[in-house]
N, C-alpha and C positions, 0 to 999 in steps of 0.2 A: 251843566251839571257839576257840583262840586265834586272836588277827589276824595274819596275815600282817605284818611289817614292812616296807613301803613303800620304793621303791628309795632314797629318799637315804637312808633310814639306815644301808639296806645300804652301799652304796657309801660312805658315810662312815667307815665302821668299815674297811672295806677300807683307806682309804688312808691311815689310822694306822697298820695292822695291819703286824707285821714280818715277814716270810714268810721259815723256815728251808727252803733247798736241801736236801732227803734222798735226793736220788741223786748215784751216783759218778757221774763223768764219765767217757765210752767213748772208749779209747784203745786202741789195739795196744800186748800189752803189759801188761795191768793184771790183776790175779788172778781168777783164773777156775778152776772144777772142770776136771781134766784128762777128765771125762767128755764137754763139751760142745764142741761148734766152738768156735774163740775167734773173737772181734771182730778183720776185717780192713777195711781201708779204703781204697782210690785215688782218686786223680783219674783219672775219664774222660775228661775233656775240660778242657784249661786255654786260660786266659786268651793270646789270640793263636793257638791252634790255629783258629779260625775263625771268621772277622771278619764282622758285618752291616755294610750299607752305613753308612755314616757313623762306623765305627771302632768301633762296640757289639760287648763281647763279652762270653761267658758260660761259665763254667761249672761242671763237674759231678759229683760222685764215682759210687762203685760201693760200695754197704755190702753186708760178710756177716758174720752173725754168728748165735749159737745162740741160742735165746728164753732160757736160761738162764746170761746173762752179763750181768757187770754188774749194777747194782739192776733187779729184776725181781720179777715177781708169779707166783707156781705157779697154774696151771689145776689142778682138780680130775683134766684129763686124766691129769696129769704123772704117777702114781703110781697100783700098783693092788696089789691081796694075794689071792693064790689065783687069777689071772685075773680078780677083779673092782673094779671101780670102786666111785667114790661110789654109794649107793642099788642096788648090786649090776647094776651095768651090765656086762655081757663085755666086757670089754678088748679081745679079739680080733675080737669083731663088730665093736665103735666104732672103731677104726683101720683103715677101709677107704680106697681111692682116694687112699695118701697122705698124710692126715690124717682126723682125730678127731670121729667124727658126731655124739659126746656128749661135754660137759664142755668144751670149745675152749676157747681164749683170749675169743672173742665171746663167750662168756653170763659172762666176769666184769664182777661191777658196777663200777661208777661210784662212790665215795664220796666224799659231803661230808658230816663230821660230826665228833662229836669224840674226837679222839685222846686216848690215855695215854700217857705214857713211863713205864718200871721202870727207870731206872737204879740195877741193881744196884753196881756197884761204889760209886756215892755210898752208896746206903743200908750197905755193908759197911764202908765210910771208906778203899777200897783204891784205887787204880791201875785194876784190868781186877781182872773173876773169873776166880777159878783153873781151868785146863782141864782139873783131875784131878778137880775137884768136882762134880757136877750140880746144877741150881738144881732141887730137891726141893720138893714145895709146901708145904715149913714155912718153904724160902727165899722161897719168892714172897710169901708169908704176912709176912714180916718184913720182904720189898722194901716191898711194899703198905703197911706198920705207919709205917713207917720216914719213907718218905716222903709218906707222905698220901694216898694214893692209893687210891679205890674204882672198881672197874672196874662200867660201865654196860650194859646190853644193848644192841647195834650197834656199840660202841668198835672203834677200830680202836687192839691193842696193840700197842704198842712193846720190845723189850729191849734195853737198852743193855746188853752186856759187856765194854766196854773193848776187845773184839778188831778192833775199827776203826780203833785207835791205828797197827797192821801194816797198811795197807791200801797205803803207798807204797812196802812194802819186800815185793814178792811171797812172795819165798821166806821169809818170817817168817810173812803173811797163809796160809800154803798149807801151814805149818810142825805136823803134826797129831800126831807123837812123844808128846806131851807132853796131848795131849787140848783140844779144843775147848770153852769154857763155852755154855751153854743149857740152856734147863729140859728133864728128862727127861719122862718121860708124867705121872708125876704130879704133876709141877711144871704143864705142860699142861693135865690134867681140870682143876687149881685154876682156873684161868684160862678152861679152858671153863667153867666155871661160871658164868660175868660173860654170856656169849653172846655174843663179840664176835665181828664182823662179816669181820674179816681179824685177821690175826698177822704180829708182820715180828722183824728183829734185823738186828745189823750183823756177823753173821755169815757164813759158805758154805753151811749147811748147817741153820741156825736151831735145832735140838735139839743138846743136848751130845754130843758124841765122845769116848768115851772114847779114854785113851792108848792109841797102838798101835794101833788098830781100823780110823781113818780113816773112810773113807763105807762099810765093807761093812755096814752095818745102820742105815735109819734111820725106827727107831718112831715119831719124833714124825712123820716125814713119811705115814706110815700111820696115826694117830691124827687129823689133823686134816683129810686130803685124802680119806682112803678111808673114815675110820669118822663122823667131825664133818662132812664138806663143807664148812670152812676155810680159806681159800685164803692162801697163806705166801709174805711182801716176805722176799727174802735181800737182803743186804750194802749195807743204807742204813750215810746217813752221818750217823751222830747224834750225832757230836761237837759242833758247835757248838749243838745244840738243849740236850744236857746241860750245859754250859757256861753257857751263861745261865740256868742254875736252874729250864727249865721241865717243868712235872709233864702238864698238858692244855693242848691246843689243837685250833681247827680243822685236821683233817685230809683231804685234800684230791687226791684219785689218779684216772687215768683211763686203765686199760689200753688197748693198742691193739686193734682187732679184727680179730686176726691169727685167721682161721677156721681151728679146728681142731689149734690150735697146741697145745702144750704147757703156756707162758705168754708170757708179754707183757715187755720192757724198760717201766721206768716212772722217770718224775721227780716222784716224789708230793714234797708240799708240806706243811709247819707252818706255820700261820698264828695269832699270839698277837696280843691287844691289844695299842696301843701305849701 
């Protein structure tokens, strides 16, 4: 059995370590599926509405928002096919009382381990992938080829498509005419193949849309929630991680445990040597 490595090393390597932000930031306002609540925010209580003795004051907002805004993690809940869940769970028994007796936001893991990135458009020499294309698993095959990349059992993968570049300009980010890039199912079984642990993209919807279609159909979210037990990060923000040339790092997420939820809002983390 390997040795454990002893806390300074750990913590040594931490505080070299460069740690990439891969969550949007929650604003009113920022693109979101028109299927879900959007992200609202006030102040409940401000500064001078009510004073402790000796002039301390505090205070406090009101958050509402849908589990599926913003970078976020899919519960296995989240999706089902023919009324049934992961492991063939009834959908309609496990949505009692409100929320979800099987599959919640609470039984997603915790991971720390190491990440891949596919930045496809580097491997392609392009801009963003095209939204009329699907990343097929001869693409993934040449993402992988391309740029060095072999995916490990537990990985937690990444896709870059460049369509994160739209992410400050809503009506671009939300803009589906023209089709959405992400791997379709077979670009997917490719990648399930690796076994990995989670799946994400800096997309809305993480599988390709074709033009014209929008969200009324989405297999991959059926392939990896209902058929694989998979659980899928929508709309990181992988731009500056692709930017600095990196391929693996520590990756680093900790849903909340929202019981029964759908999925989770998440600020998962890259962490590279420095």
């Amino acid at each position: 059995m390997d040795a454990t490595p002893d806390l300074s090393t750990i913590t040594g390597w931490l505080k070299s370590a460069r740690i990439f932000d891969l969550g949007r930031p929650m604003v009113q306002g920022m693109p979101q599926s028109p299927s879900h609540p959007p992200f609202r925010m006030a102040l409940e209580r401000r500064h001078g509405d009510r004073e402790r003795p000796g002039g301390d004051s505090a205070a406090n907002e009101m958050i509402v928002t849908g589990g599926h805004v913003g970078t976020h993690i899919d519960a296995l809940a989240h999706y089902s096919h023919e009324g049934r869940l992961f492991g063939g769970v009834s959908a309609c028994e496990a949505q009692t009382g409100g929320r979800f007796l099987s599959h919640g936001a609470e039984t997603l893991p915790m991971i720390v381990g190491r990440g891949i990135l596919i930045d496809v458009p580097a491997a392609l020499g392009e801009a963003a992938a095209r939204g009329d294309v699907p990343l097929d698993a001869a693409a993934v095959d040449e993402a992988l080829r391309v740029r060095g990349t072999t995916p490990r059992p537990g990985d937690a993968v990444l896709i870059r498509t460049g369509w994160g570049r739209r992410w400050d300009d809503a009506a671009a980010f939300l803009d589906f005419t023209g089709g959405v890039p992400g791997p379709d199912v077979g670009g997917i079984d490719r990648l399930l193949e690796g076994r990995p642990v989670v799946m994400g993209s800096d997309t809305l919807a993480f599988e390709h849309l074709p033009p014209g279609r929008g969200l009324t159909e989405l297999p991959g979210h059926r392939r990896l929630l209902v058929e694989a037990g998979v659980p899928i990060i929508e709309m990181l923000d992988l731009e500056e991680l692709a930017a600095a040339g990196v391929r693996e790092f520590v990756f680093v997420l900790a849903p909340l445990k929202l019981v029964g939820a759908t999925a989770s809002p998440v600020r998962p983390l890259a962490l590279v040597a420095g």
